[in-house]
MARPA-188550 format. One record per residue: residue in one letter; x, y, z of N, C-alpha, C in turn. Coordinates in steps of 0.1 Angstrom, whole numbers, plus 5000, padded with zeros to 4 digits. Layout:
N
- residu_n_xx_n_yy_n_zz_ca_xx_ca_yy_ca_zz_c_xx_c_yy_c_zz
- a_X_Y_Z_X_Y_Z_X_Y_Z
...
This chain:
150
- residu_n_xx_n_yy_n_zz_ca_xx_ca_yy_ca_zz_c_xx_c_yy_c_zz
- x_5008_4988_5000_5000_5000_5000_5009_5012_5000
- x_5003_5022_4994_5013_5035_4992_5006_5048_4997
- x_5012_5053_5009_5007_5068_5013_5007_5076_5003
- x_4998_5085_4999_5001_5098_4999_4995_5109_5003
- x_5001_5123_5000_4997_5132_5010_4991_5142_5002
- x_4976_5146_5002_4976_5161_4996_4978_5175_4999
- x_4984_5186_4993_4986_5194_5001_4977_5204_4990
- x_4967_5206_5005_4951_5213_4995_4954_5230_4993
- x_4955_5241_4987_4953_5256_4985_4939_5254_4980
- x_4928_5260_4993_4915_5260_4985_4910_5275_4979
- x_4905_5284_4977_4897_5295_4979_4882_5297_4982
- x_4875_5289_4973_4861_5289_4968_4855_5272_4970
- x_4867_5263_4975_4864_5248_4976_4866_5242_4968
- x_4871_5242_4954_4873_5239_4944_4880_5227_4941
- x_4891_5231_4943_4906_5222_4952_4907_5211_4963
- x_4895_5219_4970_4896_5211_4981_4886_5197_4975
- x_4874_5199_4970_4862_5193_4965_4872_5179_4960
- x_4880_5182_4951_4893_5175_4938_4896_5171_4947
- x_4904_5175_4956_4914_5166_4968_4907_5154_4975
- x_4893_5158_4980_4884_5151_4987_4878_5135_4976
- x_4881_5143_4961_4874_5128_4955_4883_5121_4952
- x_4893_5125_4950_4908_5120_4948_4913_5111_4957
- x_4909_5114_4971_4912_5106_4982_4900_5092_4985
- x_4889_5096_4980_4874_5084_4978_4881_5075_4968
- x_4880_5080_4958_4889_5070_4949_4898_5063_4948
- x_4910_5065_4957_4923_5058_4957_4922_5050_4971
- x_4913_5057_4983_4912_5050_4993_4902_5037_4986
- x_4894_5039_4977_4887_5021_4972_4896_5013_4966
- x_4908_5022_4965_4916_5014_4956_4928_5007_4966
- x_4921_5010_4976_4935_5005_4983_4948_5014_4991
- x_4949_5023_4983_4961_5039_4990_4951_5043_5003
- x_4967_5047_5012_4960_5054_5024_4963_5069_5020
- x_4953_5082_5014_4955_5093_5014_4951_5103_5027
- x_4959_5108_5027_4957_5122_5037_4955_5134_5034
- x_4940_5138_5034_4942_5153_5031_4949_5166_5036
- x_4955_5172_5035_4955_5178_5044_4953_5195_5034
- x_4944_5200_5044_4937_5213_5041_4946_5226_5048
- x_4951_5224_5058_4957_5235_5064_4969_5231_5069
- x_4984_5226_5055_4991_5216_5057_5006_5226_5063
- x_5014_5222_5074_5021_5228_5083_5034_5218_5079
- x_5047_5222_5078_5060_5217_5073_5058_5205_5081
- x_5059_5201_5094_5059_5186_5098_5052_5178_5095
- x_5041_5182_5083_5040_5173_5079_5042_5164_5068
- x_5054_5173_5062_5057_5165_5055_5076_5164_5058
- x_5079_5168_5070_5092_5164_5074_5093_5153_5081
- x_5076_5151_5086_5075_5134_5097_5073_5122_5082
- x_5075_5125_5076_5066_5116_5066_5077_5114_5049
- x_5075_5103_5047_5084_5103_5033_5071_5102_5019
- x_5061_5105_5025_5050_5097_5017_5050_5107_5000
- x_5046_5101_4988_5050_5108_4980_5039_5120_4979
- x_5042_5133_4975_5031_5145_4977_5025_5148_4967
- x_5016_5153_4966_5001_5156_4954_5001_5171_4960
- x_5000_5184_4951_4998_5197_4959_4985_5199_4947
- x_4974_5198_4955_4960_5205_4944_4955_5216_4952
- x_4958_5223_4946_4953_5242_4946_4948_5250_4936
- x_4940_5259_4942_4939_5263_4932_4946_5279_4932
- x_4946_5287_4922_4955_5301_4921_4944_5316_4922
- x_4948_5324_4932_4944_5334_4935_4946_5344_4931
- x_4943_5355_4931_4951_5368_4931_4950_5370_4914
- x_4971_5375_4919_4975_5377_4903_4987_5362_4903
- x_4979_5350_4906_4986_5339_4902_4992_5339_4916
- x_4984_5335_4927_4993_5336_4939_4987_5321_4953
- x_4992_5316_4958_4991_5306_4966_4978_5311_4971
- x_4969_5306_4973_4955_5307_4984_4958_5307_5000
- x_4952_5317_5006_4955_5319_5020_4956_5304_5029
- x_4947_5295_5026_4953_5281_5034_4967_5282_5035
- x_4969_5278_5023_4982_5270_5020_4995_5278_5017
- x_4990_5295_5021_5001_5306_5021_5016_5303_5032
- x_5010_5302_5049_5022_5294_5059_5029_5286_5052
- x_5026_5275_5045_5031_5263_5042_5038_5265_5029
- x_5036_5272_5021_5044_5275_5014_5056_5287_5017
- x_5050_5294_5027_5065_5304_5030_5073_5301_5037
- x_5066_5290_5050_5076_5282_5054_5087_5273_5049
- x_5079_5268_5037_5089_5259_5028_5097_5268_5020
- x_5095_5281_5019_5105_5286_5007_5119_5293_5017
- x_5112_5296_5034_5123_5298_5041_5132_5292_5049
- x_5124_5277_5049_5136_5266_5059_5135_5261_5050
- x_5137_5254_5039_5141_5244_5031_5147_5232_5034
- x_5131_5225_5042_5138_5211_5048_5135_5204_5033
- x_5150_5197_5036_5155_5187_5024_5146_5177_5024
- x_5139_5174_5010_5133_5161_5005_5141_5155_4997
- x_5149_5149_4994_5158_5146_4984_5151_5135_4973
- x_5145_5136_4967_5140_5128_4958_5129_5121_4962
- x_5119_5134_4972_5110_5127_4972_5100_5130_4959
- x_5089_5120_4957_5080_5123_4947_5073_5136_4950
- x_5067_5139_4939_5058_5152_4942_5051_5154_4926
- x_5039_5151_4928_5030_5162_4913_5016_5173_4915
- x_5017_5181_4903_5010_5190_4909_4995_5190_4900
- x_4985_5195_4906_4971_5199_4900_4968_5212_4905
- x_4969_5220_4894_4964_5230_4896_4949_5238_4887
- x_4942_5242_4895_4927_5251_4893_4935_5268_4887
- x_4929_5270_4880_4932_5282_4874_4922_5285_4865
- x_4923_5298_4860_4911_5306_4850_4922_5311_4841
- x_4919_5306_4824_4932_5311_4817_4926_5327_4808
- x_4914_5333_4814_4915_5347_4815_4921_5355_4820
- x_4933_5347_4830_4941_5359_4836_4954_5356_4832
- x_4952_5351_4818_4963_5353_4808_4982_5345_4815
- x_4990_5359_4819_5003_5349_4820_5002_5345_4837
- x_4988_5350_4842_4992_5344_4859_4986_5329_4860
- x_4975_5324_4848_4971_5311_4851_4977_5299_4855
- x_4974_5291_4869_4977_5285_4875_4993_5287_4879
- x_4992_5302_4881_5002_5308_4891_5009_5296_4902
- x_4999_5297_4914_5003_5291_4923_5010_5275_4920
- x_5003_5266_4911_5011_5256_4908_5025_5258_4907
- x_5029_5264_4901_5043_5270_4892_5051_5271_4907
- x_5043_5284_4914_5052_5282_4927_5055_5273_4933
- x_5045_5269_4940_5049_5252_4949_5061_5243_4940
- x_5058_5245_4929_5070_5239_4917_5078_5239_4922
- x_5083_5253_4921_5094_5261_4920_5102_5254_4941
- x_5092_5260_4945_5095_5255_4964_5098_5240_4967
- x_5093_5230_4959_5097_5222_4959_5108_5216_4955
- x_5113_5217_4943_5123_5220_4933_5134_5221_4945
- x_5134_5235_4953_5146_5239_4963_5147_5230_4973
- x_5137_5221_4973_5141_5214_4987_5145_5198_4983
- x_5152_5196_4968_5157_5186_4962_5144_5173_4959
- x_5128_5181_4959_5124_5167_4957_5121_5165_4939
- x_5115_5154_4938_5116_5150_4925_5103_5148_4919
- x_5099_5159_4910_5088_5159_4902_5085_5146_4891
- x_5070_5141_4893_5068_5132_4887_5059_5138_4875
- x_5058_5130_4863_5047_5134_4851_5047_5151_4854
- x_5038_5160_4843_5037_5171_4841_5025_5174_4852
- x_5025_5190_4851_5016_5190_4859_5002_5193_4849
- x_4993_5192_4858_4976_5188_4854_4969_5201_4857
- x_4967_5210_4848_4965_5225_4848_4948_5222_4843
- x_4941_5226_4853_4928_5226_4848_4918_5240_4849
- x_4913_5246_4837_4911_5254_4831_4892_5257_4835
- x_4892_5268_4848_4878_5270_4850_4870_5273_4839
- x_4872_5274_4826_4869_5284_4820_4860_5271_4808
- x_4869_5262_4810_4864_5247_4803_4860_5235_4808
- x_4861_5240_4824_4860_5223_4834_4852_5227_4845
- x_4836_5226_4843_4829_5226_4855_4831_5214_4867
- x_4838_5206_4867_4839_5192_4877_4852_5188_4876
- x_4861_5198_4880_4879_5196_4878_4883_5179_4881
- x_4872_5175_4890_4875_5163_4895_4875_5146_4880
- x_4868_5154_4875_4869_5144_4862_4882_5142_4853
- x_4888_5153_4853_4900_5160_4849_4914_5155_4858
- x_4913_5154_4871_4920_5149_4876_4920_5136_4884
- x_4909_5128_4881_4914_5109_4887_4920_5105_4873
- x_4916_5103_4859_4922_5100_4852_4941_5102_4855
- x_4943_5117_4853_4954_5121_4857_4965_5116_4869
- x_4957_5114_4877_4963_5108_4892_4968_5095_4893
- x_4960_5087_4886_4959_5074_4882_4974_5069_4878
- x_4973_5076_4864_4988_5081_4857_5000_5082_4868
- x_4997_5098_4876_5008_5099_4883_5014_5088_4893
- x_5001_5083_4901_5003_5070_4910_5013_5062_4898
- x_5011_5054_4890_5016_5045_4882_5031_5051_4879
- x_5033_5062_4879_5050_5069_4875_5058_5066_4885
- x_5049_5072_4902_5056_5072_4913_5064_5060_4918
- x_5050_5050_4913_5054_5035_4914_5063_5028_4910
- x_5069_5030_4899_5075_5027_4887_5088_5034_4886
């Protein structure tokens, strides 16, 4: 059986909704998932489990207030993951041109500095075309599980 962890940026619930069926799904399948909605650095310094970050992007392309701590915390102590897994889903609106799915890119980017290791591309899902993001991303996850694996 294989952990993994989500680390949710919600705004409007969106993200979180995706995280929540993502975790129905893979828990029938057997994975123990963890959501986590208001995710704080130990938990993923107590943990090697591979990470899923679904958020969605704010602003002008900016981390959602949840998951703001947890990402500034990670951009200012950079506890080492060294090859842990990590892939991303991000909620965005591509009306806001070069900021869509901003926040994905960062967590990227935060991740990246703390040596872990990105799996498959990330899964950019477009409000503008996807009323049920969640359709958009089990297909997708499926995928990523099977990369992590492998």
């Amino acid at each position: 059986m294989t952990d993994i962890r989500i680390l949710v940026g919600s705004v409007y619930g969106g993200a979180l909704m995706t995280a929540r069926a993502i975790k129905q799904a893979l828990d029938a399948e057997g994975y123990s998932v963890k959501v986590l909605e208001n995710p704080v650095l130990e938990d993923i310094t107590s943990d090697t489990s591979p990470l899923l970050v679904c958020t969605s992007t704010t602003g002008e392309g900016e981390v959602p207030g949840n998951l703001l701590p947890f990402y500034v915390a990670l951009r200012d102590q950079l506890p080492q993951q060294p090859g842990r897994p990590f892939g991303i889903i991000v909620l965005g609106d591509s009306s806001y041109g070069d900021t869509f799915c901003g926040a994905g890119e960062l967590m990227e980017e935060a991740l990246y500095e703390t040596a872990a290791r990105k799996v498959g591309d990330t899964l950019r899902i477009d409000a503008l075309e996807t009323q049920e993001p969640e359709e958009e991303a089990l297909p997708w996850v499926r995928e990523w599980i099977s990369a992590v694996l492998n």
